[in-house]
DOVEX-927894 format. One record per residue: x, z, y of N, C-alpha, C in turn; residue in one letter. Coordinates in steps of 0.2 Angstrom, whole numbers, plus 5000, padded with zeros to 4 digits. Example, Ala and Ser with C-alpha at 12.3 -4.5 7.8 and 13.67 -1.06 7.14 Angstrom:
2
506650394972506250394978506650394984A506450354989506850364995506450395000S
***
This chain:
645
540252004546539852064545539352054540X539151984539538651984535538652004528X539351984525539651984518539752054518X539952094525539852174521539052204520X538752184523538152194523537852194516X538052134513537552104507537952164501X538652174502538852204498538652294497X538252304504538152374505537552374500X537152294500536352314496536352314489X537152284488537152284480537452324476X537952364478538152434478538152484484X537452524483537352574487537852614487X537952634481538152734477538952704476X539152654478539952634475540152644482X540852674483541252674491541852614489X542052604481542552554484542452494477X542452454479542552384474543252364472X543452374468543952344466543852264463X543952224463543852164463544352104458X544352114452545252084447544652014445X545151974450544951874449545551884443X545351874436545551874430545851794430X546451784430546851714428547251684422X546851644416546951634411547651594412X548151614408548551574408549151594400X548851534396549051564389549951524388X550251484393550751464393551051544391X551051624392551551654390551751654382X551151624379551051644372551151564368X551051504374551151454371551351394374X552051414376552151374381552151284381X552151274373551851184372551351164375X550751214375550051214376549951174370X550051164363549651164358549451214354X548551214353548451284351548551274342X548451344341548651364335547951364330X547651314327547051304323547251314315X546651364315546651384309546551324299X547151324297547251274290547451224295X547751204300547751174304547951094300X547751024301548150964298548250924305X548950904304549250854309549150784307X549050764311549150674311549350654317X549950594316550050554322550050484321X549650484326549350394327549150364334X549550294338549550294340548850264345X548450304347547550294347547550264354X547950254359548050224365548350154367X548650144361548950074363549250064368X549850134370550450134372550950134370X551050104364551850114360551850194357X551750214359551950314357551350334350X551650374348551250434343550950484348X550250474346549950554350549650584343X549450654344549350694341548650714338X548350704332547650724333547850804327X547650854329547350924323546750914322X546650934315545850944313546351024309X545651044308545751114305545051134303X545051194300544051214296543751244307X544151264311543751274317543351244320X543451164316542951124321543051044320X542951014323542950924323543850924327X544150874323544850854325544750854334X545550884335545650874342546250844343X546150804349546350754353546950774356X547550734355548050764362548450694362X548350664367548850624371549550634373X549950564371550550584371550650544379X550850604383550950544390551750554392X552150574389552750574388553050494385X553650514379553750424381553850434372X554250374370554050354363554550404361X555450414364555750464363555750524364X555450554366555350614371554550624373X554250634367553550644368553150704370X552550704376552450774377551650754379X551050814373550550814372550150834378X549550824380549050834384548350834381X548050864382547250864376546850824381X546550804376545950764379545250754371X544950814378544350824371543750794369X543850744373543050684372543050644368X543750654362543550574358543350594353X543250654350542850654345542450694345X542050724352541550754355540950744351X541050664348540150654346539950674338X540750674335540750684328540550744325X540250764323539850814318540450844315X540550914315541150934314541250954307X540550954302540350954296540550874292X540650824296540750754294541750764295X542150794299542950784300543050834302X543250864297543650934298544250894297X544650844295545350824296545350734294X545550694295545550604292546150584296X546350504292546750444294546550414299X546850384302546750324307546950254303X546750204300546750164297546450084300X546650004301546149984303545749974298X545249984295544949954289544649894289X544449874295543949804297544349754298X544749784300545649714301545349674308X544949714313544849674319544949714325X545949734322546549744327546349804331X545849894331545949904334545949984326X546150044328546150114322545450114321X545150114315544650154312544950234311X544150284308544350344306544150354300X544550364296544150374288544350464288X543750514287543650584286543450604281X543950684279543450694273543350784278X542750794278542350864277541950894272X541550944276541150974271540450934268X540550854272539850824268540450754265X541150774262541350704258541850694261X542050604261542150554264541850504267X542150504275541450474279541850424284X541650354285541950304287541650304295X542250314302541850304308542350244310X541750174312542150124313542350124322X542750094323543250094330542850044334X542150064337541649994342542049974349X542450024352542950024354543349964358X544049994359544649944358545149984355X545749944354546449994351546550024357X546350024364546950064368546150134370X545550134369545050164372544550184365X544650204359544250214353543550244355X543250194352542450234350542050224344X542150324341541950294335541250324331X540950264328540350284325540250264317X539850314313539650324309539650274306X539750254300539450204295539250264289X538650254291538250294284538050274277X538550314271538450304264539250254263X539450254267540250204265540550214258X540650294259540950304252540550334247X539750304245539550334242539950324235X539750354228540150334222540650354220X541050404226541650414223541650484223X541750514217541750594215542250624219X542050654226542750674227542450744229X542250784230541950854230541950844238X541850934241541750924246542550944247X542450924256543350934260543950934255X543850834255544350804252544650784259X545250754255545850774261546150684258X545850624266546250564264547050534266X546950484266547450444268547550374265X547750324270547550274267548250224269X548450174265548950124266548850104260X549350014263549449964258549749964251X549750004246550150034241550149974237X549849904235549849854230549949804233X550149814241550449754244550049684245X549349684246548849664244548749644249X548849664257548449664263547949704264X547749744260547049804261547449874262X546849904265547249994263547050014257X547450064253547050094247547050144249X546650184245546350264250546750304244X547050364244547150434241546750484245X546550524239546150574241546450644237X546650704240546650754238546150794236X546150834230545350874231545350944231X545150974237545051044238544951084231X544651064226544351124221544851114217X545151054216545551044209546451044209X546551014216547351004219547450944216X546850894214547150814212547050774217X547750694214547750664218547450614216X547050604216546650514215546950454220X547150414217547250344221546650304219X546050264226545750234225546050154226X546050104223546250024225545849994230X545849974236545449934237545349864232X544749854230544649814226544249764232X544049754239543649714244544349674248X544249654253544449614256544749644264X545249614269545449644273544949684277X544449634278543849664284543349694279X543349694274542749714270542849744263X543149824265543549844260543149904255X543249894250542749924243543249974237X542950034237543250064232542850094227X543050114220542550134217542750154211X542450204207542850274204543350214197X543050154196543150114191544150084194X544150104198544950074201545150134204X545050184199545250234202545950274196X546350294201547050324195547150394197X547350434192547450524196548250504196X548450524201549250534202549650604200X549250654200549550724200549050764202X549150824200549050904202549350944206X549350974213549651004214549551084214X549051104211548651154208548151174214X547851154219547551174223547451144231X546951134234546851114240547551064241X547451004240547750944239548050914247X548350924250548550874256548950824257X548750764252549050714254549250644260X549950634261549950574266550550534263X550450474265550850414263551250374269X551750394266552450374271553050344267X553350254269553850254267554550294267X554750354265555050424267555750374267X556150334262556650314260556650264262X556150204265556250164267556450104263X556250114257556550064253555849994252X555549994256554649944256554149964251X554050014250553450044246553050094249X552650144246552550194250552350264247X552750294247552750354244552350414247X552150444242551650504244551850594243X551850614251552050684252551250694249X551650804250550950824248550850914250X550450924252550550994253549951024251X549951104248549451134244549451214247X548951234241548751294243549451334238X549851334240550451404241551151374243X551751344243552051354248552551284246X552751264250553551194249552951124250X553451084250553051024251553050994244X552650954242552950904235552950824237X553550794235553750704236553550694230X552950644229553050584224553250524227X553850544224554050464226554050394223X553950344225553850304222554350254221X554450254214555050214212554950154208X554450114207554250074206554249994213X553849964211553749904217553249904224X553449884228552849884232552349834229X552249804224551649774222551349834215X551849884213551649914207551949984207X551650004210551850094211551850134203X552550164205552650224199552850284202X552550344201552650404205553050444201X553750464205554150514202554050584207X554050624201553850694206554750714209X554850744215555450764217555450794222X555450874219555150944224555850984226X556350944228557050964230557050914237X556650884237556750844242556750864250X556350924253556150944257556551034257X556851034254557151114251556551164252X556951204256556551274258555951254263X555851214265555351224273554751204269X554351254273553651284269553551314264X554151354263554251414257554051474260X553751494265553651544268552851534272X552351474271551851464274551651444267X550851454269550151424265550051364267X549851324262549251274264549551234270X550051224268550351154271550151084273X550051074277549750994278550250934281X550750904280551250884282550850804288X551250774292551050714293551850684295X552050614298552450604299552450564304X553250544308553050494314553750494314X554250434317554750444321554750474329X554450524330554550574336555050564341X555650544339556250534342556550474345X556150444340556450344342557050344337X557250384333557950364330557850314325X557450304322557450264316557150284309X557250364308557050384304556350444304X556150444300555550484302555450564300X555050604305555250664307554750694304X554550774303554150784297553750854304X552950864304552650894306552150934301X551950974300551651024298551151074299X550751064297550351114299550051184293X549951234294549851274291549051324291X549051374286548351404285548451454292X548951494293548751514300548851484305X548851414307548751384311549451354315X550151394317550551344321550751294316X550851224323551351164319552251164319X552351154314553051144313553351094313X554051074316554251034317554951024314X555050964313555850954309556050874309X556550884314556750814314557250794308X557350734306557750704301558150674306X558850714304559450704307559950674305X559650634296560050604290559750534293X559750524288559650444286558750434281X558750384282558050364277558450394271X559050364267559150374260559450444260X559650484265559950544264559650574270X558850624270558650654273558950734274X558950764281559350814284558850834289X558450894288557950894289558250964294X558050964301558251014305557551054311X557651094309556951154315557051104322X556451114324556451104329555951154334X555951204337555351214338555151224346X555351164350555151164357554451134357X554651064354553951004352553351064355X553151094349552751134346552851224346X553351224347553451294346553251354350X553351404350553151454355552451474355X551951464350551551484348551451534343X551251594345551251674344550551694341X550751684331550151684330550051734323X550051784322549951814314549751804310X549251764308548751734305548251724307X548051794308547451794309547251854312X546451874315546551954315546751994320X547451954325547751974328547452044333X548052104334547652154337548252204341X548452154345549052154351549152224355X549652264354549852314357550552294362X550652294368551152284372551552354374X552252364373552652424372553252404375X553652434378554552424377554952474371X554752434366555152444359555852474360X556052404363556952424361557152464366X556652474371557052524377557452474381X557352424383557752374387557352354394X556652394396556452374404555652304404X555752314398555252244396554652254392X554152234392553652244385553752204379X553852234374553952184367553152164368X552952144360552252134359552252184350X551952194347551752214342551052214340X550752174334550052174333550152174325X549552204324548952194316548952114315X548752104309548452054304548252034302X547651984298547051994294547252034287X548151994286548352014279548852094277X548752114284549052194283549552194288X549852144287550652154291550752174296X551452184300551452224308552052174309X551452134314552352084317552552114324X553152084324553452124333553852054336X553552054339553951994344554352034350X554852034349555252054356555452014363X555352044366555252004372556051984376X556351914376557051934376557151864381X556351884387556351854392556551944399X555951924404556151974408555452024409X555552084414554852094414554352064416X554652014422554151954425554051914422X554551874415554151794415554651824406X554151844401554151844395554351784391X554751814385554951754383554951784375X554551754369554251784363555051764359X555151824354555651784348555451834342X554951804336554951854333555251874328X555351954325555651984320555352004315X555351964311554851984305555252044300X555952064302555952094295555652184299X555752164306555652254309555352314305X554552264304554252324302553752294294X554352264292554352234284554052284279X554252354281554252374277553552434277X553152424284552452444281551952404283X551452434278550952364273550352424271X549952424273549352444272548852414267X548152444268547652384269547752314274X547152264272547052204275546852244283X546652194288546552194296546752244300X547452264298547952304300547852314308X547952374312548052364319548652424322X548852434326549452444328549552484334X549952534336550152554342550752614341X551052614348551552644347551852684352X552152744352552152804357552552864352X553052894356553352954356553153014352X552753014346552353074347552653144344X553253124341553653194340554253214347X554353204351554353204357555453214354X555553144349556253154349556353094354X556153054359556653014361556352954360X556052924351556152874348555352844347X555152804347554452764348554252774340X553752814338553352794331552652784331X552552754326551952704325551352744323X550752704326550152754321549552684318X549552664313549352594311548652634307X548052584309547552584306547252504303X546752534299546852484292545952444291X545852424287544952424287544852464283X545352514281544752574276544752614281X544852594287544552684292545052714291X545752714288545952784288546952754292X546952844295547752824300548152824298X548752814299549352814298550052834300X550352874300550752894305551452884300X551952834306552752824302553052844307X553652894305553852924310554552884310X554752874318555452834318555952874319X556252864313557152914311557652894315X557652834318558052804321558352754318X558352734310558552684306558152674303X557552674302556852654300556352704301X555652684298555152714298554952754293X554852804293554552864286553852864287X553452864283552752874282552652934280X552352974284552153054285551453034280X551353074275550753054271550353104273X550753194274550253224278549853234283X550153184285550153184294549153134295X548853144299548153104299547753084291X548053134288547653114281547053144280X546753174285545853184284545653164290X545853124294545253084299545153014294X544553004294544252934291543652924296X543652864297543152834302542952804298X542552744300541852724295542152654293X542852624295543252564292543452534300X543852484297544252444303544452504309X544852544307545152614311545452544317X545552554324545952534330546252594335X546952624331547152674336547452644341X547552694347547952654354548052714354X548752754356549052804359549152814367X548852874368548852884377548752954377X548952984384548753044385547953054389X547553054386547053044387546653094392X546953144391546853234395547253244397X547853204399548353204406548753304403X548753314397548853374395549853374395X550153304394550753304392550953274386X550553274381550753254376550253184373X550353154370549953104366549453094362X548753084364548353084359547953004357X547652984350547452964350546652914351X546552874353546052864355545952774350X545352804347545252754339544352714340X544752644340543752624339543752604330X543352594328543052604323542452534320X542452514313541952474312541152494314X540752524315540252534318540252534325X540652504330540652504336540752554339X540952614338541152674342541852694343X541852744347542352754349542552834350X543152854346543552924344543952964346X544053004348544653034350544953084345X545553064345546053104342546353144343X546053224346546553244351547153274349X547653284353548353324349548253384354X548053414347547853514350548453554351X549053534348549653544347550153554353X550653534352551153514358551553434356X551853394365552253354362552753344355X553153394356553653394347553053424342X552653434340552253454333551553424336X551153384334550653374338550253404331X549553414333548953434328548353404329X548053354325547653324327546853344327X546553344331545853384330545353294332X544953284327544653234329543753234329X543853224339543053214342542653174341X542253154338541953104339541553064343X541153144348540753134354540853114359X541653104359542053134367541853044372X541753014368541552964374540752944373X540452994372539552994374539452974367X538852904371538352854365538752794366X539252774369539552714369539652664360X539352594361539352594357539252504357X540052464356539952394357539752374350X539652394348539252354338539352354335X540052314334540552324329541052294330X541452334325542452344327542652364333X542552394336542752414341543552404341X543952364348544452374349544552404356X544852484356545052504364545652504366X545752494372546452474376546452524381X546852554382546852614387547352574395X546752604399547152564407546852604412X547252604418546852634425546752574429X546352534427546152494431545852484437X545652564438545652554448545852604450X546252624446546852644450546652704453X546452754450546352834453546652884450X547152864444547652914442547352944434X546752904431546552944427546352864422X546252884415546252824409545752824409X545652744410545152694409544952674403X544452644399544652594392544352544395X544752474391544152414389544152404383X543552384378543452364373543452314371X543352294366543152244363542752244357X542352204355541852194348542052134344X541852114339541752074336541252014336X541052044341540651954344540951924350X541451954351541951954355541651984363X541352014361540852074368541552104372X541752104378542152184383541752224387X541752294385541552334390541952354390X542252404398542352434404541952494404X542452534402542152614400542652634408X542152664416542652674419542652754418X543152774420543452864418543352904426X542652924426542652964433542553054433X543053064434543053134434543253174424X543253134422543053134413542553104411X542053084412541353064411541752984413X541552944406541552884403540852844406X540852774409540452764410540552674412X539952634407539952574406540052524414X540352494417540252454422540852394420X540452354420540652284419541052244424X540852274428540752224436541752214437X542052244436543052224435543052174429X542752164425543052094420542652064422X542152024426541851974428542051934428X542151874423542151804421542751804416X542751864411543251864408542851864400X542951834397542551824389543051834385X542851884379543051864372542851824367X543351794364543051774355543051814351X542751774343542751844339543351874338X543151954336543452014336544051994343X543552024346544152004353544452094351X545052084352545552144354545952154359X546052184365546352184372546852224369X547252234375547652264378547952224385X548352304387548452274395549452304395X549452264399550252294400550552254407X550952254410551352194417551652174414X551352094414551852044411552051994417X551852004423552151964429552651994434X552652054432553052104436552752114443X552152124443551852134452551552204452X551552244446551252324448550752324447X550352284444549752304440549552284432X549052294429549052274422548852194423X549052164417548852104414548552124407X548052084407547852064398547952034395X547952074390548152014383547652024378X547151964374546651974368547051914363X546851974358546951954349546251924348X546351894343545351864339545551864334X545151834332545051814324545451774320X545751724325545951654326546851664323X546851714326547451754326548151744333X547751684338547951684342547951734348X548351704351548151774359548051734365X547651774370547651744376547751784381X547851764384548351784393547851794399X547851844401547251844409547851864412X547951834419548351884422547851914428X548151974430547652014434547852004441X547751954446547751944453547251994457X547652064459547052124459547052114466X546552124468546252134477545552204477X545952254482545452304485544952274488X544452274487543852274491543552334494X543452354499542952424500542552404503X542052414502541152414503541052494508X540752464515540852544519540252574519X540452624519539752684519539652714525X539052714526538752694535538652774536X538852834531538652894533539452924535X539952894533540552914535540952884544X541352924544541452924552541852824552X542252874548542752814544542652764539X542952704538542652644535543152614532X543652604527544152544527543552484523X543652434528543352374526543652324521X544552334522544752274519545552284515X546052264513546552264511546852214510X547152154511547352094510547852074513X548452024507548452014499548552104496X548152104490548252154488548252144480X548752134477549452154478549952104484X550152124487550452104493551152094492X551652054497552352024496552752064501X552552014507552952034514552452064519X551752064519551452074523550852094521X550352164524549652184522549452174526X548752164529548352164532547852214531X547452264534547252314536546352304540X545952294537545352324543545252374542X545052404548544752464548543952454554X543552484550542952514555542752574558X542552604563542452664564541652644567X541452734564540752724565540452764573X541052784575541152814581541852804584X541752814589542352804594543052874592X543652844589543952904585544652894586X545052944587545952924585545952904576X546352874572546352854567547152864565X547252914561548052944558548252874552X548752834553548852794548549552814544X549452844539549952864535550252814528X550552794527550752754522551352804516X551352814509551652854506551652794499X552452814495552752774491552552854484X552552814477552252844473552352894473X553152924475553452984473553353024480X552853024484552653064489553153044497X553353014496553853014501553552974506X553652944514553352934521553852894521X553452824521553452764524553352754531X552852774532552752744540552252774542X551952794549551352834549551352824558X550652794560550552784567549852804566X549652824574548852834575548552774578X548152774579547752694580547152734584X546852704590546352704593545652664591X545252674593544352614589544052644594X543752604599542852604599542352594592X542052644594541352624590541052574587X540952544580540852514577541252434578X541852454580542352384582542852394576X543052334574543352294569544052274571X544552334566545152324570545652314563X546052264565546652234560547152264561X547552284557548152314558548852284552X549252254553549852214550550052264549X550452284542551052304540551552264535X552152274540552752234537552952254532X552852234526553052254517553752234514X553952184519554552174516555152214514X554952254516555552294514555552364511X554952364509554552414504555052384495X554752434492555152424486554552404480X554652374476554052364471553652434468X552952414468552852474467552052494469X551852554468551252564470551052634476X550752594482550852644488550152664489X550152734493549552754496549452744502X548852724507548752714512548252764513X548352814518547852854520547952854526X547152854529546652844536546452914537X546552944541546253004543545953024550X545353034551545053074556545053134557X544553184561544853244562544253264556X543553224555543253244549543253204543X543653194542543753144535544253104535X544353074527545053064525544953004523X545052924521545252884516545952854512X545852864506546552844504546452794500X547052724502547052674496547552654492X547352634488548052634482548252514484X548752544487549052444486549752434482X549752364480550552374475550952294481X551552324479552052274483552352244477X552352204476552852134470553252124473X
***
């Protein structure tokens, strides 16, 4: 009794709690569990001194991150582990090499960021690295800011030699070590330019052919990889350019950053990738060192569900097959669609880039989808950063862009439509946040087949999250009428709940739930248990996964006869659990009702006065679904809404 007590002092004026313990869980979006960082660069280096290549990404988000390979040398599987370059200043290693430079048997880090080239020596061991600063290492060498290194023995000499790409220019400089194993020195005077690849330079050095030299990939700012190959000696490098080497992979991404490792144990070495919007790609070589046969691979790495950027996720059953697809905006305009071609419970992403290839907006595109000529066929309403709508009507063989259709609503930029019927009228209207953090309606004054759009701007008060408003329409406590939650661009959610009409801020349902920037929700059931799940877009252009583990709570109010105290599991399997309290001595009508009205079960129940009474009902054999429980006195009524999975 005590716990309801404290609950009655903390919400007087509330009779029921709804209470959603929000469960992250971004495996539906990325089942490798490697995240998708933005310019992302791969490198594999064995940092544990167990035989295997583990994983290190650096990318512009932050100081390199750490993934442990605790799988085996063939058959490798990543685990993060985010404390080894926790101390490094993310201004000093946006990306570097693992190299011994000291020659005292354990990796060095050589880094280039936004303050140069920066040497952190390994105090450490080879199986446990700690690394620290050497300040002013590379002073003397003109390499601009967020060069991009790599380093091996290219003269055969016993030292590494460093190459560096340069962000501003696309050149490759080879510097020589001119020092000694342990005591290595470079300086612009033994410095040679290898090539141009016009832009943001990403070089790595790998025997590709195997023939004892070392050859230099490369990847840049616009698309394919480039081999210099080296056809000269290992004691006297000569570089042949030879950009057929790799064919097509990376003809369709940015800012490629390649790294290399035999993955497999085969013998030959397999090619990883990283890109400007952030997934790694993967391609084993299934040829030879001297005849490379470069094949997709994308379990490693793959299954990460990522736009670029921007992402602004709408959840829909597109094809009409029982499931929710995904469809989201973009930083760069586009509308990608990922179809779901898993189940309704346990989704499985494959996307289709050519679907909606063919509309293109402005830049930070967003998305939503619904019936609104009431033929049958799902069409689109796409909002842009200049504020202004879009409506493509679907023909059934593609989509037509109605140019008359929303062409005088303009919001104040970054439009965010989401279609719902908002005033339970029947037909569709739109519901739009905006770059000044407000929030719009669209009403359709019309009918389902003709809609006419009349647009309010008052209709949800002074609510106002800041800016960019993204809304998501849900009944999240489940009383029959549309909820929103938003989101802003400092990654803020409010919970606008829907009482009577009247929109009203309450927090208290996403409790422990945070966005990043531009967080964008949306909710749809992606576990198949009868209530909504979320899903948020960011800036990042990744997505993340709550699921919603929803439990009724009811908080009693001491002026009614009747009381339900409890509900549990709620969402329930095989069995619910019931309290009830009475504040008098009463018969109590227990009636249980399936959505479509229909009589489940219904017994009376006796109570003494202020006694706490349990009641089991057997669920098993209920259908999935969302049921009503209503208690009745001869003065008053309680009803609760519970779902069966």
């Amino acid at each position: 009794m005590k716990q309801r007590v404290l609950l009655v002092l903390i919400l007087v004026s509330v009779q029921m709690l709804r209470a959603q313990p929000w469960t992250q869980n971004n495996a539906v979006f990325n089942p490798s569990g490697i995240p998708s960082l933005p310019f992302s660069q791969p490198r594999l280096a064995d940092l544990d001194a167990d035989g295997d290549f583990d994983l290190i990404i650096g990318s512009t988000a932050g100081a390199p991150v750490y993934f442990r390979n605790d799988g085996t040398v063939s058959n490798p599987h990543f685990a993060a582990c985010p404390a080894l370059f926790a101390t490094i200043d993310q201004l000093d290693a946006e990306m570097g090499v693992f190299y011994d430079i000291d020659a005292d048997g354990d990796p060095d880090f050589i880094s280039g960021g936004f303050t140069g080239l920066n040497l952190f020596i390994n105090n450490g061991t080879a199986a446990s690295p700690l690394f620290e600063k050497v300040p002013a290492f590379f002073n003397g060498l003109n390499v601009g800011q967020l060069p991009v290194p790599d380093i091996a023995d290219i003269d055969n000499d016993g030292d590494g030699d460093l190459v560096v790409g340069f962000s501003e220019s696309g050149l490759l400089r080879l510097y020589i070590n001119t020092g000694t194993g342990a005591v290595a020195a470079f300086s612009e005077s033994m410095a040679f330019d290898i090539g141009d690849v016009g832009l943001y330079a990403y070089p790595v050095f790998c025997d590709l052919d195997a023939d004892g030299d070392q050859d230099l990939i490369c990847g840049r700012d616009g698309h394919n990889l480039w081999l210099f190959e080296n056809t000269g000696t290992p004691q006297l490098a000569q570089w042949t350019i030879n950009n057929g080497f790799f064919g097509d992979i990376g003809a369709n991404t940015y800012w490629n950053s390649p790294g290399f490792a035999d993955l497999n144990n085969d013998g030959t070495f397999d090619l990883v990738f990283g890109t400007a919007d952030g997934p790694l790609h993967y391609y084993i070589n299934t040829g030879t060192p001297a005849l490379a046969n470069w094949t997709v691979n994308n379990t490693l790495f793959g299954g990460v569900l990522d736009p670029g950027g921007a992402s602004n996720p709408f959840l829909f059953d597109f094809d009409n097959d029982g499931d929710l697809d995904l469809l989201t905006g973009s930083q760069l305009g586009n509308i990608y669609f990922y179809e779901n071609t898993g189940s309704a419970a346990g989704p499985a992403w494959q996307e289709n880039s050519s679907y909606f290839a063919s509309i293109d907006h402005s830049i930070y595109s967003a998305v939503t989808a619904g019936d609104v000529d009431a033929d049958g066929l799902p069409d689109l309403i796409v909002g842009d950063l200049n504020g202004k709508l879009f409506f493509h009507r679907n023909t059934g063989f593609g989509f037509e862009w109605i140019t008359t259709v929303l062409q005088n609503i303009q919001l104040s930029g970054w439009s965010s439509p989401r279609l719902v019927d908002i005033d339970a009228d029947g037909d569709l209207d739109i519901v739009a946040g905006e770059e000044n953090g407000k929030l719009n309606l669209i009403k359709n004054a019309g009918s389902p087949e003709t809609a006419v759009w009349v647009h309010i701007p008052n209709f949800f008060g002074t609510f106002d999250i800041g800016s960019n408003c993204v809304p998501a329409p849900v009944d999240l406590d489940f009383d029959g009428d549309i909820d929103l939650l938003c989101g802003g661009s400092f990654g803020d959610l409010a919970y606008l709940q829907n009482t009577n009409g009247v929109y009203t801020q309450n927090n208290m349902v996403i409790i422990g739930l945070d966005g990043n920037q531009n967080a964008a929700p949306c909710f749809g059931d992606l576990d198949g248990d009868g209530d909504p799940d979320l899903v948020l877009g960011e800036y990042s252009g990744v997505f993340s996964y709550f699921r919603n583990d929803f439990l009724f709570v009811d908080v009693p109010d001491q002026n009614k006869a009747l009381t339900l105290a409890r509900a549990f599991p709620n969402p329930c399997s095989d069995q619910l659990k019931l309290s009830i309290q009475l504040s008098d001595t009463k018969n109590v009508e227990l009636t249980v009702l399936s959505s479509d009205g229909k009589m489940i079960r219904q017994q009376t129940i006796y109570a003494d006065q202020n006694e706490l009474i349990t009641v089991i009902l057997e669920t098993s054999g209920w259908n999935k679904g969302v049921y009503l429980i209503k208690l009745r006195t001869a003065e008053n009524e309680e009803t609760l809404k519970v779902i069966r999975w």
